[in-house]
C-alpha positions as CSV (number, residue, x, y, z in Angstrom):
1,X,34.3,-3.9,10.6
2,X,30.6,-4.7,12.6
3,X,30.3,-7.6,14.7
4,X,28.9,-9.9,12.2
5,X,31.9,-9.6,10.3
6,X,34.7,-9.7,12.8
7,X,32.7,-12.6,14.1
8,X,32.7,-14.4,10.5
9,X,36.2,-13.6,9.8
10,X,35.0,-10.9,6.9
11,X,36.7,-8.7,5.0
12,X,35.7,-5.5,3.1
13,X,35.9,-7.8,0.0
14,X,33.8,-10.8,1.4
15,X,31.2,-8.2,2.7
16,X,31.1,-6.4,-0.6
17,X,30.5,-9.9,-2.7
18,X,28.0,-11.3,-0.3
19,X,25.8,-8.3,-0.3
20,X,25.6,-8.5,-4.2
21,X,25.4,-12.0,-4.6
22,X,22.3,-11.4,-1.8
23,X,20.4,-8.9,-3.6
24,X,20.9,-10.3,-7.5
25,X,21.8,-14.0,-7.3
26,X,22.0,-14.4,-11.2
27,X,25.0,-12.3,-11.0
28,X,28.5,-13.7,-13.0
29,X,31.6,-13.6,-11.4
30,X,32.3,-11.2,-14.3
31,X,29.7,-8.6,-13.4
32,X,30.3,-8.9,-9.7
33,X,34.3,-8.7,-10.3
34,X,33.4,-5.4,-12.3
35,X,31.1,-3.6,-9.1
36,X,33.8,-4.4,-7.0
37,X,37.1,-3.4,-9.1
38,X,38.5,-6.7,-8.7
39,X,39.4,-9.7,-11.3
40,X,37.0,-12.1,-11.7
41,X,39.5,-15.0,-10.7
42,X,39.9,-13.4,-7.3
43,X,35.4,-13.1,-7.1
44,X,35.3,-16.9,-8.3
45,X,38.0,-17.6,-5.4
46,X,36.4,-15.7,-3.1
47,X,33.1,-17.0,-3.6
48,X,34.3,-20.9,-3.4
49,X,35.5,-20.1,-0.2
50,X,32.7,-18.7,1.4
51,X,31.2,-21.5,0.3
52,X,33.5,-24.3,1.1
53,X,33.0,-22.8,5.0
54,X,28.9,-22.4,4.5
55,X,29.0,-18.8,4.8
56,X,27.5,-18.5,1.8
57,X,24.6,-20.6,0.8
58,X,22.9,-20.6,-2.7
59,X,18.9,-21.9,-1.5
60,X,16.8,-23.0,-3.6
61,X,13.3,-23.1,-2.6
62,X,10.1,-21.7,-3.0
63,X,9.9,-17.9,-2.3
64,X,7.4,-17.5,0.6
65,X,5.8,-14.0,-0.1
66,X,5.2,-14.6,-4.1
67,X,3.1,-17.8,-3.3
68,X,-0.5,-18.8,-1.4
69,X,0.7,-21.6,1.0
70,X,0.4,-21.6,4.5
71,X,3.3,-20.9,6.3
72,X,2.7,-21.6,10.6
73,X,4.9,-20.8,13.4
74,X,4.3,-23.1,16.4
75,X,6.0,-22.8,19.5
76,X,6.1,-24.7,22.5
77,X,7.5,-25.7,25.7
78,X,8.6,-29.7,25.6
79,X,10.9,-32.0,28.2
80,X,11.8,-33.8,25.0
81,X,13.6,-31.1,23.0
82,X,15.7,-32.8,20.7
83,X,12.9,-35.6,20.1
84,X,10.9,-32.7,18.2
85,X,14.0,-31.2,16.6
86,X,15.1,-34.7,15.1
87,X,10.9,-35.3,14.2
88,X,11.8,-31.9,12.0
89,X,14.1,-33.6,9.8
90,X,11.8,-36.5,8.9
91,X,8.4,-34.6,8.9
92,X,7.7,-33.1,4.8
93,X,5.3,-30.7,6.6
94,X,7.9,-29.3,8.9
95,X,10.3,-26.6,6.8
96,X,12.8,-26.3,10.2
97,X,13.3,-25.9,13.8
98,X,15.0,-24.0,16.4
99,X,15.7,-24.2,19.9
100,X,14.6,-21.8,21.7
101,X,16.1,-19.7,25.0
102,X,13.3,-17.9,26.0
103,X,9.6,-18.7,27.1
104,X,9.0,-21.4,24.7
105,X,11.9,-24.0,23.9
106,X,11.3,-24.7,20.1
107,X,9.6,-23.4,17.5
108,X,9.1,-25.4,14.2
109,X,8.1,-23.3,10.7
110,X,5.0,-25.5,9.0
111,X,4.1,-25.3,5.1
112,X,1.0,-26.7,3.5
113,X,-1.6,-25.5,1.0
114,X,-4.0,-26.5,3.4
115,X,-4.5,-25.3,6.8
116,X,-6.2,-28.0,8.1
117,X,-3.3,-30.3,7.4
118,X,-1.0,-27.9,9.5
119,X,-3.6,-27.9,12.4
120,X,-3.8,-31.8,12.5
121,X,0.0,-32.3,12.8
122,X,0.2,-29.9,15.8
123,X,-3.1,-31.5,17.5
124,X,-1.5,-34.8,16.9
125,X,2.4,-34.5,17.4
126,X,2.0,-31.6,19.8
127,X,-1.3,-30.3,21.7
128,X,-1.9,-34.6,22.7
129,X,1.5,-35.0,23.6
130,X,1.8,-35.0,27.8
131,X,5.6,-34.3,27.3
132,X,4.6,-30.8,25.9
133,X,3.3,-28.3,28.3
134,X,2.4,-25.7,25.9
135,X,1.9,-24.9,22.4
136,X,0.9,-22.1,20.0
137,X,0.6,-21.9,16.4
138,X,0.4,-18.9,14.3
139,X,-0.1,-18.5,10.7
140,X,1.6,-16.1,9.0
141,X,-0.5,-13.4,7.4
142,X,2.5,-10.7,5.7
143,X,6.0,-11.4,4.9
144,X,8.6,-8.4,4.3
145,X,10.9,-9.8,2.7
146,X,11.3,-12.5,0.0
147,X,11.7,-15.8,2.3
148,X,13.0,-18.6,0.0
149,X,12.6,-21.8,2.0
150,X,12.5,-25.6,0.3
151,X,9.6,-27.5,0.0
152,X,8.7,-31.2,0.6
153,X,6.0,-31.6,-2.5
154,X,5.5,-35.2,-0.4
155,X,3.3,-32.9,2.1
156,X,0.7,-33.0,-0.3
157,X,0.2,-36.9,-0.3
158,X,-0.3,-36.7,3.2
159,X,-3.5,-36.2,4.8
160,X,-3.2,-36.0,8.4
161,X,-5.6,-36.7,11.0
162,X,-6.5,-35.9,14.9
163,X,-6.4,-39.4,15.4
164,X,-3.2,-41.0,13.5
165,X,-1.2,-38.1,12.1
166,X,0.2,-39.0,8.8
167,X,-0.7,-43.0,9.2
168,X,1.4,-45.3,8.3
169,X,3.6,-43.0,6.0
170,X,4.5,-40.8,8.4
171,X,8.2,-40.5,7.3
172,X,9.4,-39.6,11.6
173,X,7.5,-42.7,12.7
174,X,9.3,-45.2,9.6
175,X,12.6,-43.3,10.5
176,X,12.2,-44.3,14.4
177,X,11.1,-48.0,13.2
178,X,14.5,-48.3,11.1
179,X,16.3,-46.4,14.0
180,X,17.1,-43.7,12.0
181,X,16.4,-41.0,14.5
182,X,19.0,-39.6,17.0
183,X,18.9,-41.1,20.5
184,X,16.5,-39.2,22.6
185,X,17.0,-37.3,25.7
């Protein structure tokens, strides 16, 4: 066994399913039970237990590479880490973000169909913040892969500006209103 699946507490089996179930999600239980000469009670098992311990995800979303939307990498150095993080799961433009170890501490994934949009939410959450010592974005020009990542369709009814972001239905500022967000640093 590699690392990954020594690490994941994977067997031949689980390796074999995943791999398939990766490159043709449409497959049955039936046809994967067949590629792997095993019965199709023991795939459907298998499968609800990868599951039932998130090893194996189903995501719907809208396939990155096959579409024109902007897709933006911004990364920055903040003293307010988790503020940004928790901003992630309220903002519709903001797909995810990640702590980072290295240079920069977090780096957030942005969608839109405009670019415009994107550049106004970092000017106005990021570049005027004095908490956040650095920032750069990047928009993705090539993708390899298919990257399947969902959506917040409520992006679109937002028009953000330099001078108040979203307005008043920005979803992170409502959420910190009700006290939704976690407690800050």
């Amino acid at each position: 066994m590699d690392m990954i699946s020594d690490k994941l507490k994977l067997d031949d089996i689980d390796r074999h399913i995943i791999t398939l179930v990766q490159e043709d999600p449409n497959l049955t239980h039936t046809q994967i039970a067949e590629k792997i000469n095993r019965s199709q009670p023991t795939v459907g098992m298998r499968i609800k237990k990868l599951e039932k311990e998130g090893i194996l995800q189903f995501q719907p979303g809208i396939n990155f590479k096959k579409v024109d939307l902007f897709l933006a990498t911004v990364e920055m150095n903040t003293k307010h880490p988790n503020e940004i993080l928790d901003m992630a799961r309220f903002c519709p433009f903001m797909l995810n973000a990640f702590r980072l170890s290295g240079t920069h501490n977090i780096c957030i994934l942005l969608a839109s169909s405009k670019i415009d949009k994107l550049d106004n939410i970092v000017n106005y959450h990021f570049r005027s913040d004095p908490e956040v010592t650095s920032v750069s974005m990047n928009v993705v020009t090539e993708i390899a892969k298919d990257f399947i990542l969902p959506i917040d369709f409520e992006s679109e009814e937002h028009s953000p500006t330099l001078e108040e972001g979203c307005g008043a239905k920005c979803r992170y500022k409502i959420a910190k209103q009700k006290g939704l967000t976690a407690k800050l640093e």
